[in-house]
C-alpha angles and dihedrals in degrees: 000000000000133000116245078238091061103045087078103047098047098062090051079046093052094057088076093065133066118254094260094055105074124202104227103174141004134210115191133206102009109164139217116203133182137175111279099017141051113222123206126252124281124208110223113213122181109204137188133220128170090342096311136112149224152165124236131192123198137180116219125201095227129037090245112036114228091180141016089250091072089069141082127193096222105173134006110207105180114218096237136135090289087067142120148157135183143161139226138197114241101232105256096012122125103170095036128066121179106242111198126205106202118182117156113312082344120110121168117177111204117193110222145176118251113232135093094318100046091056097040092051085050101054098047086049085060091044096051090044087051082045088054107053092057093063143066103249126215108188105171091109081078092065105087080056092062101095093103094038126126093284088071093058096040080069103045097056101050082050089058094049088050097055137098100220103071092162096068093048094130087044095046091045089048101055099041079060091069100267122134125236091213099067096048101032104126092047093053085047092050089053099044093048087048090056091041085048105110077054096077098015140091133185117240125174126240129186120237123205106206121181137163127183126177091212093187089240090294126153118256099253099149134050122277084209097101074057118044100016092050098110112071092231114060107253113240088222135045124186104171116172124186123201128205089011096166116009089185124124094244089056097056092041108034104031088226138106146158091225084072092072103025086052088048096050083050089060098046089055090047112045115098109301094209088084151023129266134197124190109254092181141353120199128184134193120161108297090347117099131179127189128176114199125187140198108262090229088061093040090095089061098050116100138166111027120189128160130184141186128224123187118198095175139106100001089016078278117074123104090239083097142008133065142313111196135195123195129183143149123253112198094305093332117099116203137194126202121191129190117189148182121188137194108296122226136089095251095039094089096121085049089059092038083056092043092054092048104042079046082056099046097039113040097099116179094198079230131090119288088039105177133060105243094053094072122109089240132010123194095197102194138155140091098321089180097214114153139203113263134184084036127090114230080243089056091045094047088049100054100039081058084063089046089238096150098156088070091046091055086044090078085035105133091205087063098035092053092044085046082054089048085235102128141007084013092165095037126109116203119185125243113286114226100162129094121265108288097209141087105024128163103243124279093353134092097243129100127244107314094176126113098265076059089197118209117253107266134178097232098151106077147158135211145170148199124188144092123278096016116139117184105218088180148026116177150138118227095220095184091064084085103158089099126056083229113070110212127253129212131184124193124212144192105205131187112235129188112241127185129239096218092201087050096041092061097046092054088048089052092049091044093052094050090054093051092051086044090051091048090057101041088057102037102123109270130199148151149206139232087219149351104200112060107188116199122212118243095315106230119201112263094000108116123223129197130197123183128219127191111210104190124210094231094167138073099253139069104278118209127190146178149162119268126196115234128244112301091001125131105220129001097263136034119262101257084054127075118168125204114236101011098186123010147128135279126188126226099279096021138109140198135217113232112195111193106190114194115196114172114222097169137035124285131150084218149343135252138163139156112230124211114203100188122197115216089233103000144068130305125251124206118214117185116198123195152156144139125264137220137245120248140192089222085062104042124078116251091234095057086038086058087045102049119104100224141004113315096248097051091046099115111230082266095049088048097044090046097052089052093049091042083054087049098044088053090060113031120076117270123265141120105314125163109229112197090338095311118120119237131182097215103075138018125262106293136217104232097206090062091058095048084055091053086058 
């Protein structure tokens, strides 16, 4: 069954089969992907002939084909005994699965949406394969397919080993394969330059000012500077997220509320006062609230800037909790901040782990990288909300008098679900030596003294994943007391990658003279034995042949074919066919051109201009020629009974002047001009017209 989408698209798809191999079922936009480039999307086409099968897979020029010329068959894979498919889930995907194609050594990994044609795709793939199994199977109708085969690639990659660029080696691979550089030229750059990159960076460290506070959706009356000035140097970087920054009605519902700017302007009075900030980002959900803040000296070297919300709350949905993310660049370092607030409860450990890691799967920048976890370094901070367990509030109270932390963090959930590998698996978070930042009784230093009586807990925390990052501080700020949270901070000196600019031009100078290297290294490349072909006397309705070699002298597929020239009908002259006319020739190959010239009508010689055009490559001009030879089925009987002599020994005057003698004898008289000499019996006479009449 096919899509509405596809009904279209197979016929135009069909047009690049013959009328026996029938195109059964299509799959668009199925993506390869590798390290360093984006390819483009295949169409997978699984075709029939003579009650065989086998998978094509094609490149088109437009995401949508208009004509079969759009397309390319790039590979034919038969579906034989040596086949296989499978599929695999992408780790935290929900819309994409990896569908292989395995057959023999061959293995091609297509990136695909999951949905109806996916599976249907799918499960036609596995009953062609069942129907298989059961004949006996004649593939050679897939030879003439086999211009981009294994032998192809046999060849490719000895070239590789044998060259002197080893660090272009998927490039070079790529484009031996028949893929242009140009379409994909900034892609191919990025990734050269990424792998040249320890060539025109350096590493400098830069100091990163994290904090989180859960503020109980109190106004801001007293100063954040116990909080955010407490280092004596002025960090480079600030990320400060607020939780639970309004609890009233208008802000759940109307994502809107006066504490977002009171709360920001309570951040402006407090940052370190030796330098100067400018917001980088500013993110809201509900009562989270994220702001990056950078030293104005470092502003010019931030880029790309993208933020996103995620709610994991009522309905799984909802901002009253979830997470709110900034990401930026900083020089060639990309970083990821995360402030969260998870499900709160004792027992509702499995609901945080979900929350972290819907928070995870679904943040989504719209900017690459796109995801969370594909940033150079996260700081993953906020109200985590895990609790302590297996301890009595009693218990926890009584060893934090005796400052024994360490027990208290035994029965820790945060530990215990990272132990567990459950949540936060690749995240380093520093020793805690503080007390336990949460529940406190408002505005005071003693913990809940309600009648649920919680048990202390450090819910406010802050951790990281990254290279280079080193955490100077860890630490609570206890006399910040209107909330019945305490906020946490965690200072950080970070490597970050910074460019050389000098350098940096030169390795782009020397990257992009590879790649032009490399372009013209792999442009399709042939020659021919000859490019004037030269015909004996040419006799009517005797046919002649002449043979050409064109030889395959470069490292790609070269594929060539006859084009017609400008306001010509066909590629060739009438009296000319050419076998084959358009074909492919592999690196080391050559192919046998046969031009056969066989006269029908009257001409004193032949001559023609060739294009032998190269898919990719250069043209090649060809020139034929020869003279031809007079004969009795092409001459008139009347000029034949006129003629002096036998047809073949007339001179080119003797001819001309028996056909105008025959003219003269039946046109009417007037002035004519005979071989240049004046009459008074014709008209001046087009020469050309009388030797018609011959």
């Amino acid at each position: 069954m096919l899509l509405p989408t596809h009904e279209n698209v197979i016929s135009i798809v069909q047009a690049k089969f013959s009328c026996t191999e029938i195109v059964r079922t299509l799959h668009l936009n199925a993506s390869i992907t590798q390290k360093g480039w984006v390819d483009e999307s295949r169409i997978l086409a699984l075709v029939e002939h003579d009650s065989t099968f086998a998978l094509f897979i094609i490149i088109s020029e437009k995401v949508k084909p208009e004509s079969f010329s759009d397309l390319t068959i790039e590979r034919a894979i038969p579906i034989d005994e040596h086949f296989s498919c499978d599929t695999d889930p992408i780790p935290e995907s929900y819309t994409h699965i990896i569908f292989s194609i395995i057959h023999k050594k061959l293995k091609l990994n297509f990136v695909i949406e999951i949905g109806f044609e996916s599976s249907n795709f799918a499960s036609e793939v596995i009953r062609l394969k069942e129907v298989s199994s059961f004949n006996v199977n004649n593939f050679n109708w897939l030879d003439k397919y086999s211009c981009g085969g294994s032998q192809t690639e046999i060849d490719v990659q000895q070239a590789t080993m044998n060259d002197q660029s080893p660090d272009l080696p998927i490039v070079r691979q790529k484009v031996a394969q028949g893929h242009g550089i140009s379409a994909n030229r900034e892609s191919f750059l990025r990734y050269q330059l990424s792998l040249k990159e320890p060539e025109y960076t350096h590493l400098q460290e830069f100091s990163i000012f994290v904090g989180t506070w859960n503020v109980n959706g109190q106004p801001p009356t007293i100063s954040l500077k116990n909080w955010l000035s407490v280092d004596q140097e002025p960090p480079d970087v600030y990320a400060i997220g607020f939780q639970e920054l309004d609890l009233s009605k208008e802000a759940f519902l109307m994502f809107d509320t006066p504490r977002e700017a009171e709360w920001r302007k309570a951040i402006m009075d407090a940052i370190h006062p030796d330098t100067k900030y400018r917001s980088v980002a500013y993110v809201r959900l509900v009562g989270m609230q994220l702001e990056v803040l950078v030293n104005n000296s470092h502003y010019k070297y931030i880029r790309n800037v993208a933020i996103d919300t995620v709610g994991t709350g009522i309905l799984g949905k909802m901002g009253n909790k979830g997470g709110v993310a900034v990401r930026l660049e900083l020089h060639n370092t990309s970083l990821c901040f995360v402030n969260a607030h998870l499900a709160a409860g004792v027992e509702e450990v499995e609901r945080r782990n979900q929350d972290y890691n819907d928070i995870n799967q679904r943040a989504n920048f719209r900017r690459h990288p796109y995801t969370i976890k594909e940033h150079d370094q996260v700081y993953w901070l906020g109200d985590l909300n895990y609790r302590i367990t297996e301890q009595s509030a009693f218990q926890v109270k009584k060893y934090l008098a005796s400052d024994d932390l360490a027990s208290v963090l035994l029965a820790d959930q945060l530990n215990q679900q990272k132990d567990l590998s459950k949540v936060l698996q690749d995240y380093t978070e520093g020793d805690i030596t503080f007390q336990p930042t949460y529940k406190f009784d408002l505005n005071s230093d003693v913990y809940d003294t309600s009648e649920k009586a919680r048990a202390p807990a450090w819910t406010d925390r802050i951790l990281w994943k990254g290279k280079g990052i080193h955490q100077l501080a860890y630490r609570s700020h206890m006399d910040l007391k209107i909330s019945d949270h305490k906020p946490v901070s965690a200072l950080f000196k970070s490597e970050i990658c910074v460019v050389d600019q000098n350098k940096y031009r030169k390795v782009h100078e020397e990257v992009l003279k590879k790649m032009d290297k490399l372009e013209n290294e792999f442009l399709p490349q042939v020659t021919v034995d000859q490019s004037e072909v030269i015909f004996d006397t040419v006799k009517f309705r005797e046919p002649q042949h002449r043979e050409i070699i064109i030889a395959n002298t470069g490292q790609v597929l070269a594929e060539f074919e006859f084009i017609k020239k400008l306001d010509d009908v066909s590629y060739c002259k009438e009296w000319l066919s050419i076998t084959p006319f358009s074909g492919c020739i592999k690196p080391g190959e050559k192919c046998d051109l046969r031009l056969i010239v066989n006269l029908e009508q009257p001409l004193e010689s032949i001559y023609d201009i060739l294009v032998l055009h190269l898919i990719g490559g250069k043209d090649m001009f060809i020139t034929v020629s020869g003279e031809c030879q007079r004969s009795c089925f092409t001459t008139s009987i009347a000029t034949l009974s006129r003629a002096p002599v036998p047809l073949l020994q007339l001179t080119p005057d003797q001819f001309k002047h028996a056909v105008l003698t025959l003219y003269l004898l039946i046109f009417p008289a007037r002035n004519f001009q005979v071989l240049g000499k004046s009459t008074k019996l014709h008209p001046v006479f087009d020469t050309k017209r009388a030797m018609a009449f011959s």
